[in-house]
C-alpha positions in Angstrom: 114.8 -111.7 -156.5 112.4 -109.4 -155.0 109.7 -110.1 -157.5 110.2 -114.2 -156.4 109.8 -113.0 -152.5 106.3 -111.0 -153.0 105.1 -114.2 -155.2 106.3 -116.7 -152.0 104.8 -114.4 -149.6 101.4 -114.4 -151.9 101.5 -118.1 -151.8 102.1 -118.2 -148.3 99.0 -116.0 -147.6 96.6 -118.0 -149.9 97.5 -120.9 -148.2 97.1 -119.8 -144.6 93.7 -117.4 -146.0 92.4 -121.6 -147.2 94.3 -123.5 -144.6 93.6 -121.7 -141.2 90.2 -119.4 -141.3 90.0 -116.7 -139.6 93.2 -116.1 -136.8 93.0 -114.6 -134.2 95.9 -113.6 -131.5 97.8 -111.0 -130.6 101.2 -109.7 -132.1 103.6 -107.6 -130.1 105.2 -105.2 -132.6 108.2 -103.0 -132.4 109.8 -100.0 -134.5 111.7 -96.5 -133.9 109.9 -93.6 -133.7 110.3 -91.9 -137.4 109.5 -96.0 -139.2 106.1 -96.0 -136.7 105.8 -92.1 -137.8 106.1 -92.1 -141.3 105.8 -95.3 -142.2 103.4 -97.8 -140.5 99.9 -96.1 -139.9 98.4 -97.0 -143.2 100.0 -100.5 -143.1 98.9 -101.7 -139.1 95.5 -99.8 -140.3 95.1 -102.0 -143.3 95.8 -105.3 -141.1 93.5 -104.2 -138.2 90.4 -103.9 -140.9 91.8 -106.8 -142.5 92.4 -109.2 -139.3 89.8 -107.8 -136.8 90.4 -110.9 -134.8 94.3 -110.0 -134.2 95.4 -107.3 -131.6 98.5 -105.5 -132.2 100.3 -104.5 -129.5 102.8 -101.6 -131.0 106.3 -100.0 -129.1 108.2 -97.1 -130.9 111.3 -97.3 -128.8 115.5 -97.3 -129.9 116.4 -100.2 -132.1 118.6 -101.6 -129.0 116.2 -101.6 -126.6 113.6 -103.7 -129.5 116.6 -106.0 -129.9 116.4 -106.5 -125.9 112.9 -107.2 -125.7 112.8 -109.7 -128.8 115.3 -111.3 -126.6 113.4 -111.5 -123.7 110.4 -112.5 -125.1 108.5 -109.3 -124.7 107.9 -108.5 -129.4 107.3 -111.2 -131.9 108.2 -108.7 -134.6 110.6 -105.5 -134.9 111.8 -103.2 -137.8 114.9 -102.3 -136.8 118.0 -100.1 -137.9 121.0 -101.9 -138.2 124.5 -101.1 -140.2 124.9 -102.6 -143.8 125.9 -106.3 -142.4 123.9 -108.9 -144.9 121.3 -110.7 -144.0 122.4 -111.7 -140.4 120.3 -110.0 -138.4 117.2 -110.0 -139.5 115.3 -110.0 -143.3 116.5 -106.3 -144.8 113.6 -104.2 -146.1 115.2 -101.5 -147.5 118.5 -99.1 -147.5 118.0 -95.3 -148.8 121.2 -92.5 -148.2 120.8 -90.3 -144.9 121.3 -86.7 -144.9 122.7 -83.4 -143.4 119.7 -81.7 -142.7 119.2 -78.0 -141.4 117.2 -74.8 -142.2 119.9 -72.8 -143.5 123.2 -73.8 -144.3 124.5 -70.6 -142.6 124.5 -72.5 -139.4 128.2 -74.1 -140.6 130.3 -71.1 -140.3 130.1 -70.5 -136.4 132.0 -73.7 -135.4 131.7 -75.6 -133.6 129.0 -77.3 -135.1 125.3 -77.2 -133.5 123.9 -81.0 -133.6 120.2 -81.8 -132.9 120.2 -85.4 -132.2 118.4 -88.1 -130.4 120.7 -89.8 -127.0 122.3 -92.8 -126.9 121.9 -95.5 -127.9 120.4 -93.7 -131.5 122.2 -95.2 -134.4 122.1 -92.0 -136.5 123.4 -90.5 -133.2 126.2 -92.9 -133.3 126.7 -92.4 -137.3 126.6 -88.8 -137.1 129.4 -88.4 -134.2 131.9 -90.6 -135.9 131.5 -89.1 -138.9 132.0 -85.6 -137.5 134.8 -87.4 -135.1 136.4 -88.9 -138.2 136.5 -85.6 -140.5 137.5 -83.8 -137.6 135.2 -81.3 -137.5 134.3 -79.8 -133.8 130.8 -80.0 -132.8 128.4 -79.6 -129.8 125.0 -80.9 -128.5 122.7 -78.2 -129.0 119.1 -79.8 -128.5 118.9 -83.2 -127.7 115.5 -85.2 -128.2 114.3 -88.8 -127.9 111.4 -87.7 -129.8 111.0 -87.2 -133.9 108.6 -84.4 -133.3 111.0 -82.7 -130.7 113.9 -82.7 -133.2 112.2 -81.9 -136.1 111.0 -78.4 -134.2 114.4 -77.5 -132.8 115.4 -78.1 -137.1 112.7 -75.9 -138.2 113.7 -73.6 -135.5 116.7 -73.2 -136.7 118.8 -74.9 -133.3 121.4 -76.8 -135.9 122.2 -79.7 -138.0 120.2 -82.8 -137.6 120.2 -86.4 -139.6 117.5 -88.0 -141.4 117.1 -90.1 -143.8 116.1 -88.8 -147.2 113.1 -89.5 -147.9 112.0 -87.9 -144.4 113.7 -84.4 -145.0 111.0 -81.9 -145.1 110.3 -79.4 -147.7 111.7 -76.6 -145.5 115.1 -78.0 -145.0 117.5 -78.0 -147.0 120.3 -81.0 -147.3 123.5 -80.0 -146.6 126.7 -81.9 -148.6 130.4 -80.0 -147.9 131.9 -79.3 -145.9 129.7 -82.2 -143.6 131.1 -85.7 -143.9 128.9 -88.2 -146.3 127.3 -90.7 -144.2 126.4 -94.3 -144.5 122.9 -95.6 -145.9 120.2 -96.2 -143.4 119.2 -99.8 -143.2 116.0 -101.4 -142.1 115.6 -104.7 -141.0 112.0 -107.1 -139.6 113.5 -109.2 -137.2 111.3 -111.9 -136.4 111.4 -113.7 -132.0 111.9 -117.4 -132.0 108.7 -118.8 -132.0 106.9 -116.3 -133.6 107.1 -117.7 -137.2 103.3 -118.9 -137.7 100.5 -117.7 -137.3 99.4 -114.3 -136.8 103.2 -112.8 -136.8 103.6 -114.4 -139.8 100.9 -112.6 -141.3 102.0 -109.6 -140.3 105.2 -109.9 -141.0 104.0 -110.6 -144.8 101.9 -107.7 -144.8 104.9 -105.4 -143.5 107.9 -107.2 -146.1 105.4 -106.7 -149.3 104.0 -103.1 -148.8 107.8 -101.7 -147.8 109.6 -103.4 -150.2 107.5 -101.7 -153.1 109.6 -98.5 -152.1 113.1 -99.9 -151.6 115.7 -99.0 -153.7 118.1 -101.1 -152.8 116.8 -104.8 -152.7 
């Protein structure tokens, strides 16, 4: 299956590459912070060189507030996190386990727990509280960040326990199993606005499904 969705997508890009010229447009384009990080450089790069007549317009913000402003009309395209639902909202891209990270695992045995963590509405916030909530295992806020960068110093300096998905834990870290909870899979979704199924978000949304889906484990 995901083989017959990177030969479709192929098709579909011939056909618009014969069918339509050169596009031009903009696309308004939103992701969280550590998918915009890690992620999407090298991809929106390789469309900009690619599609010099398209402007992308790009927002790292929380998945909620993306969801609101596909809503309102303000993004044609987000990645998103979402929980392990199927296909209902949005196409997913790709699931990988996420992790107990800290810098050394010492931290655990001066309770309660020390969390480095993004605010509300963060989903690995949410996943992380009601996994400690659920195990019951006490635990406190002890550096709070809406920023990757911010959260990933407070883990190198030692503040406490953070979450991240695998593939993002840094060499430095280590990942921490018991006694912490196992959490669920991160999941990745492009949601696509009404309306923005032709044309330049299309393409974009091509170029994002086939060079992110190489990776994926779990499609």
């Amino acid at each position: 299956l995901p083989q017959a969705r990177r030969l479709l997508r192929v098709n579909d890009e011939i056909v618009a590459s014969l069918g339509e010229g050169e596009l031009e447009g903009e696309v308004r384009f939103g992701a969280p912070e550590d998918i915009a990080t890690l992620h999407l450089p090298a991809i929106l790069g390789a469309f900009a060189r690619g599609h010099p007549r398209i402007t992308l317009a790009v927002t790292a913000d929380y998945t909620a507030n993306l969801l609101d402003q596909l809503s309102r009309g303000l993004l044609d395209l987000a990645l998103i996190k979402r929980e392990p639902i199927g296909p209902e909202l949005g196409v997913r891209v790709w699931r990988e386990p996420l992790v107990w990270v800290a810098l050394d695992a010492a931290i655990l045995e001066t309770p309660p727990l020390p969390l480095i963590i993004a605010p509300a509405p963060d989903i690995y916030r949410k996943r992380a509280l009601a996994a400690l909530q659920d195990a019951d295992i006490p635990f406190r806020a002890a550096f709070t960040s809406p920023s990757l960068a911010g959260q990933m110093a407070a883990l190198r300096a030692g503040l406490g326990v953070g979450v991240l998905p695998l593939a993002m834990a840094p060499r430095e870290l280590i990942v921490i199993d018991e006694p912490l909870p196992k959490l669920a899979d991160s999941e990745i979704a492009l949601v696509t606005a009404r309306g923005a199924t032709n044309g330049p978000a299309k393409l974009l949304a091509q170029e994002v499904l086939r060079t992110l889906e190489r990776g994926s484990p779990a499609l």
